[in-house]
TORTIKE-832433 format. One record per residue (C-alpha): residue number from 0; residue in three letters; x, z negated, y negated. Coordinates in nm, 3 decimals. Layout:
REM TORTIKE-832433
seq type c1 c3 c2
NUM ALA X Z Y
...
This chain:
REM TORTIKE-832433
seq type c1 c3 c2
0 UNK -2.202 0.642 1.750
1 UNK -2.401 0.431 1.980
2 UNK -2.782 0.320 1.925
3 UNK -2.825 -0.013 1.776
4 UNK -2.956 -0.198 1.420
5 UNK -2.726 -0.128 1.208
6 UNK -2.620 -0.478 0.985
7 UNK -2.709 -0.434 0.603
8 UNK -2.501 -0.592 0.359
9 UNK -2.636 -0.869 0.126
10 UNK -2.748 -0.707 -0.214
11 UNK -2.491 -0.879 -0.394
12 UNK -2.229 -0.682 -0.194
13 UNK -2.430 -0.338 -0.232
14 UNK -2.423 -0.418 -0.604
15 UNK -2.044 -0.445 -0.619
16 UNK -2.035 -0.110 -0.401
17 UNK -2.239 0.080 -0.650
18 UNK -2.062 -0.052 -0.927
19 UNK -2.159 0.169 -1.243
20 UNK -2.360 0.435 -1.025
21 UNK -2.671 0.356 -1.033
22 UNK -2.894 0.268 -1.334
23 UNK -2.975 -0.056 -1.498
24 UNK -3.349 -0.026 -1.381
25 UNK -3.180 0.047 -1.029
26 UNK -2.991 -0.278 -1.031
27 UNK -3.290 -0.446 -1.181
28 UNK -3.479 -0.381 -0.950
29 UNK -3.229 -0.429 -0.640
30 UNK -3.180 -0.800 -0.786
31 UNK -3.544 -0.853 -0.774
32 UNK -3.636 -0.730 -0.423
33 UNK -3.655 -0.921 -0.163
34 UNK -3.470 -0.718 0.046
35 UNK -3.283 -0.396 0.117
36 UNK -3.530 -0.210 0.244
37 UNK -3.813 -0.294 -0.020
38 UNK -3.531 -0.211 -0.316
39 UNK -3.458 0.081 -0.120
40 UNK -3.850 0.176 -0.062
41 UNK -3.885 0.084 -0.438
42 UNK -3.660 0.290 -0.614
43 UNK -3.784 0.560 -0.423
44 UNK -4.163 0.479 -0.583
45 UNK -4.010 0.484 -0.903
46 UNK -3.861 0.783 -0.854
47 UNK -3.505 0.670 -0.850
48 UNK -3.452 0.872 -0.509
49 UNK -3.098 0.878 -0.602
50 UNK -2.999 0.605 -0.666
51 UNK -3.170 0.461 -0.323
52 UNK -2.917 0.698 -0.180
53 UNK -2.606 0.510 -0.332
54 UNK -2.788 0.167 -0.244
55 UNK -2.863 0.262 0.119
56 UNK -2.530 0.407 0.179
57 UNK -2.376 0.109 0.010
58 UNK -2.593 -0.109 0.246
59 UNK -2.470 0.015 0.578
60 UNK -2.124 0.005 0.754
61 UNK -1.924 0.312 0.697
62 UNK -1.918 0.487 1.004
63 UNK -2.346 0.488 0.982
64 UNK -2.353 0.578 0.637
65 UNK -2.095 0.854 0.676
66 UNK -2.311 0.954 1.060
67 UNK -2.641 0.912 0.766
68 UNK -2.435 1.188 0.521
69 UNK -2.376 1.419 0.852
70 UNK -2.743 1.443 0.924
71 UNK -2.841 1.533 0.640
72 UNK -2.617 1.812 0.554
73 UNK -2.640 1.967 0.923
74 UNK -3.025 1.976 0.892
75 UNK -3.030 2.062 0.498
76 UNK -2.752 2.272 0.431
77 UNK -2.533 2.368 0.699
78 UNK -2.668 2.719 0.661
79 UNK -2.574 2.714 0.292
80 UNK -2.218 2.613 0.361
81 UNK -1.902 2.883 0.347
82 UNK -1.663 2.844 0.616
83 UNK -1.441 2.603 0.470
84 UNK -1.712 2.351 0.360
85 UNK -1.844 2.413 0.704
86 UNK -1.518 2.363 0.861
87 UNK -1.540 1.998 0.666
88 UNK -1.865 1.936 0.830
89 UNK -1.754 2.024 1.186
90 UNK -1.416 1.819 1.144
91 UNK -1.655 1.522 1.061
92 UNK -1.926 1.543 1.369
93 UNK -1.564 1.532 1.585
94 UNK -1.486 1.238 1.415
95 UNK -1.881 1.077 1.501
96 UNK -1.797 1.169 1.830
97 UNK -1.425 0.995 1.933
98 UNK -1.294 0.656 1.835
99 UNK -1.116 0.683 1.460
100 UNK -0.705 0.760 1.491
101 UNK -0.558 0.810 1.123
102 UNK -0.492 1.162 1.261
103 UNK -0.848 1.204 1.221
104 UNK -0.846 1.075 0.905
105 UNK -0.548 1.299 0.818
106 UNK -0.742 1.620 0.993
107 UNK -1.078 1.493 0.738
108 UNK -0.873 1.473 0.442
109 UNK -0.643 1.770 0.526
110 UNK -0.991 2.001 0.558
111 UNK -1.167 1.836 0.217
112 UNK -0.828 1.988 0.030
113 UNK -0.860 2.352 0.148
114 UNK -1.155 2.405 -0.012
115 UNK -1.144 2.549 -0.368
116 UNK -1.399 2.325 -0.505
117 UNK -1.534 1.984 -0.397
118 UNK -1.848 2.029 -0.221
119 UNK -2.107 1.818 -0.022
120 UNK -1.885 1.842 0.297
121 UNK -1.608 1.832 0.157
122 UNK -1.635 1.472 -0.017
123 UNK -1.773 1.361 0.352
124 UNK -1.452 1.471 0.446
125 UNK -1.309 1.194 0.184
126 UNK -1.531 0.947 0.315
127 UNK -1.417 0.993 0.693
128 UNK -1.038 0.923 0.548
129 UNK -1.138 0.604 0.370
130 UNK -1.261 0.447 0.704
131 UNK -0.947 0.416 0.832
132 UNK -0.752 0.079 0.790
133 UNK -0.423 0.223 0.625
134 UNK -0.428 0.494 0.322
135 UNK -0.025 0.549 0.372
136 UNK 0.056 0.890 0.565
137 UNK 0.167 0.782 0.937
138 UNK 0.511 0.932 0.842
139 UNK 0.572 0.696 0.569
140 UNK 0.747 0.369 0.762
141 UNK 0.606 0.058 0.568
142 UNK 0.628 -0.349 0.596
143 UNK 0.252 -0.345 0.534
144 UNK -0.074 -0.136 0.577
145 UNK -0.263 -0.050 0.229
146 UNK -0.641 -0.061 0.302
147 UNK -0.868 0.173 0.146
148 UNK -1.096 -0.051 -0.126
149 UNK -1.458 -0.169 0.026
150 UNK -1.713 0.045 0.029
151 UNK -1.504 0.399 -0.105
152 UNK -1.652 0.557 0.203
153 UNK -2.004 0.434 0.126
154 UNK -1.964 0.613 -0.215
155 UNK -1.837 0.971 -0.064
156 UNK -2.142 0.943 0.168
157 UNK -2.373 0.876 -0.062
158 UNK -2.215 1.146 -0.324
159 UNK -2.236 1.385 -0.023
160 UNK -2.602 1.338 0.024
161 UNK -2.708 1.350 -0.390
162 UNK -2.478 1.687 -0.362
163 UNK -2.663 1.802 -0.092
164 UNK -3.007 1.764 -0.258
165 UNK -2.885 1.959 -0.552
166 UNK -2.728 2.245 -0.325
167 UNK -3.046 2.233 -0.096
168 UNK -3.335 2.223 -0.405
169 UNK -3.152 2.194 -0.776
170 UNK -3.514 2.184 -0.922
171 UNK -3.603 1.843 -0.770
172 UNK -3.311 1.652 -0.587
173 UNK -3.528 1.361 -0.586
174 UNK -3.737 1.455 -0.294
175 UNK -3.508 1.560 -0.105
176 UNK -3.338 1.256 -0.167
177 UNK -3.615 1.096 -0.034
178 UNK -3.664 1.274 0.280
179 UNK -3.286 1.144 0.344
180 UNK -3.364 0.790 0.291
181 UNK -3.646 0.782 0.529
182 UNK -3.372 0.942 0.795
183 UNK -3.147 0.658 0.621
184 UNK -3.374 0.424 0.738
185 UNK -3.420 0.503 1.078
186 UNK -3.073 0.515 1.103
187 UNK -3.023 0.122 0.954
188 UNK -3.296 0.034 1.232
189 UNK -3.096 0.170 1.538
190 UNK -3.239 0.490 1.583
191 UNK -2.945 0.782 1.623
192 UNK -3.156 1.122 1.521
193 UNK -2.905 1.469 1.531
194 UNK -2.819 1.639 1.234
């Protein structure tokens, strides 16, 4: 992923990507900030860490939200992972680093379904499927490519990040929710920090 400011979508946009996950008072406040960034810096005041997770993700293209997700589970909880989920995580930095072919997509989806349960890797697997620009298996012949809805990949990223704050302190998700934002952030402003 090359090193440049990331463009943030308009809030009205991140508000149709978060749909019904985030709160009221999240949405509240969203349509009352000024921008992004102070919505995103606000929620985390009010202790909404969470919830500035889904926004942020929402707010960013799909490749850096799902390059945001990667971070943070290689420096929170790649240790934690069992081979499969880790598997999921290594089959998404080789995504990060090649351009997207739906095999890749098919490799990232293939991996998230081994794994007995869904886990924090495993839905970033998801998320590296939805980027592509066709959801039918390459060996299905059709008239006409069926794209993945807006901002599903956004929503496994984020979902991969609130699952990794659980896995890497159950007690209080929230802050390290909002260590991830601040990396969020830097990542929305160009800067390209390893997991």
């Amino acid at each position: 992923m090359s090193s440049q400011n990331t463009e943030l979508k308009s809030i009205k946009k991140i508000l149709e990507i978060c749909g019904d996950g985030i709160s009221k008072e999240s949405k509240a406040l969203l349509v009352s900030a000024a921008d992004t960034d102070v919505a995103v810096k606000e929620l985390c005041a009010s202790g909404m860490s969470l919830d500035a997770v889904a926004v942020l993700s929402a707010a960013l293209t799909p490749q850096a939200s799902i390059y945001w997700a990667w971070c943070c589970l290689s420096h929170y909880i790649s240790d934690k992972l069992d081979e499969q989920a880790g598997q999921c995580l290594q089959c998404v930095e080789s995504w990060l680093s090649a351009e997207y072919s739906p095999a890749d997509g098919i490799k990232a989806w293939q991996a998230s379904e081994v794994e007995e349960e869904a886990s924090a890797a495993g839905w970033l697997c998801k998320g590296v499927y939805w980027t592509g620009d066709n959801v039918v298996p390459p060996q299905i012949e059709v008239q006409q490519k069926i794209q993945p809805p807006e901002g599903l990949s956004n929503k496994m990223s984020a979902l991969a990040i609130q699952l990794c704050a659980y896995l890497c302190d159950p007690g209080n998700p929230q802050s390290v929710c909002g260590q991830c934002v601040e990396l969020g952030n830097k990542i929305a402003c160009g800067e390209m920090p390893k997991g």
